[in-house]
N, C-alpha and C positions, 0 to 999 in steps of 0.2 A: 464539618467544613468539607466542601466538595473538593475533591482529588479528581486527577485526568489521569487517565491509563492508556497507553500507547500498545495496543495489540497487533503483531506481523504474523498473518497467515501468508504459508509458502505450501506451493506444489511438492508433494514427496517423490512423485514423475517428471518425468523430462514436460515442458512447458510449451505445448507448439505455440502457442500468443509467442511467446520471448521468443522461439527461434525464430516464426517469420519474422518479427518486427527488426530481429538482428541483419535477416536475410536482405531484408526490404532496406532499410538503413545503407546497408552499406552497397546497394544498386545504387542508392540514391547520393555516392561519393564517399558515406564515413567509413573509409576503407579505416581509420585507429581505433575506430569503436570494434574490440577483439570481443566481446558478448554482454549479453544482455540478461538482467533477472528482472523478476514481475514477480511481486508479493502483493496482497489484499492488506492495507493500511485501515486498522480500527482507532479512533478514539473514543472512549469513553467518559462521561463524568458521572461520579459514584458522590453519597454520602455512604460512608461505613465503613466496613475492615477490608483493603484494598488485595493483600491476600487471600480470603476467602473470597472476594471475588472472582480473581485472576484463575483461582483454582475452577471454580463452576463455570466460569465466561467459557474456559479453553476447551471445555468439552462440550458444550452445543453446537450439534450439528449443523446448525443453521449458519455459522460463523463458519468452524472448521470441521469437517467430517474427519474422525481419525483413519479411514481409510488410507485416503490421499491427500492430505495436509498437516502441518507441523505447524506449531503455535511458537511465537518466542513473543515478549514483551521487551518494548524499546528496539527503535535502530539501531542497527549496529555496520560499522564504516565499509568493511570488507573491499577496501580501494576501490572502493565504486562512485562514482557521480550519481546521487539519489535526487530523483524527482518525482514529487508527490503531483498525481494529478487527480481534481476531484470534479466532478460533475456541480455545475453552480445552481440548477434549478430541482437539488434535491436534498432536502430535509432528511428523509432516513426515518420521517415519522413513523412508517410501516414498520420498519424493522423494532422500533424504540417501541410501541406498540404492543408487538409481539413479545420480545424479550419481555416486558415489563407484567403485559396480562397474562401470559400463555405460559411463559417459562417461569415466573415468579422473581425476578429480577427489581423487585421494587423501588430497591437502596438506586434502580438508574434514573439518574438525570438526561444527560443527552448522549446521542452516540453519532460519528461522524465517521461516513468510510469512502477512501479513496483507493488510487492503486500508487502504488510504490516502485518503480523504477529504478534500475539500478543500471548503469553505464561502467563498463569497464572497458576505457580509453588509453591506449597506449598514448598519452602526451603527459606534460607538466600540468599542474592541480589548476592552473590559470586558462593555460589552452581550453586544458578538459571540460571546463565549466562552461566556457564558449560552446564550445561544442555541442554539448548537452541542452546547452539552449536553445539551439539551432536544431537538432532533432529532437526536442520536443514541439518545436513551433511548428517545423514539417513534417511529423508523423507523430506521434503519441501523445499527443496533445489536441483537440478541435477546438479550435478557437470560437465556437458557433454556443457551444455550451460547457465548453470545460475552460477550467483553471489550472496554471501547474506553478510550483515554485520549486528553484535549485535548491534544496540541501544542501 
């Protein structure tokens, strides 16, 4: 039975994407938005043992170098406004591909990746999702080829 797995690669470095876009944001009025995170959003769909997955998935490089990135599986709240935004005219085929001939990743089915946004808004959970709508509609988001949706 196919399973989905929810993979979050994060920067282990300070993130200049997240600081200008926090920088830029708040020129552009969101003086409540107090900072911004940007994590690399995986989905997976697997036939097989979703832990011996999780364990081989998290170290290919290709996904997260352990250098300079940390793996967690599932979002997690961290008082942030999250917003997934994903590009609409990309399959992922290349990667799914890869993974699948190259790395020996068989048990995959599909794989789906976005970027993950994180808004920490000094308002109430009602305001802040306004908010957050509003800057992703004006800046982290292009409406020309991407998708995003509030978390």
């Amino acid at each position: 039975m196919p399973r989905t797995i929810e993979m979050i690669v994060s920067l282990k470095v300070p993130d200049t994407t997240a600081i200008t876009a926090l920088q830029t944001l708040q020129k552009l009025g969101f003086n409540k938005i107090k900072d911004v995170k940007r994590n690399f959003y995986y989905t997976f769909v697997i036939d097989g043992d979703e832990v011996d997955f999780k364990n081989k998935i998290s170290k290919v490089d290709l996904i997260a170098n352990a250098n300079k990135h940390s793996c967690d599986f599932g979002i997690k709240k961290e008082g942030s406004v999250k917003i997934l935004v994903k590009n609409t005219d990309d399959d992922e085929s290349g990667l799914l591909s890869t993974l699948k001939s190259r790395l020996g990743f068989s048990n995959l089915k599909k794989v789906e990746y976005s970027v993950l946004w994180g808004l920490f808004i000094n308002a109430d959970e009602k305001e802040a999702k306004k908010i957050a709508e509003k800057a992703a509609k004006e800046l982290l988001a292009n409406e020309n080829y991407q998708e995003y949706i509030i978390l």
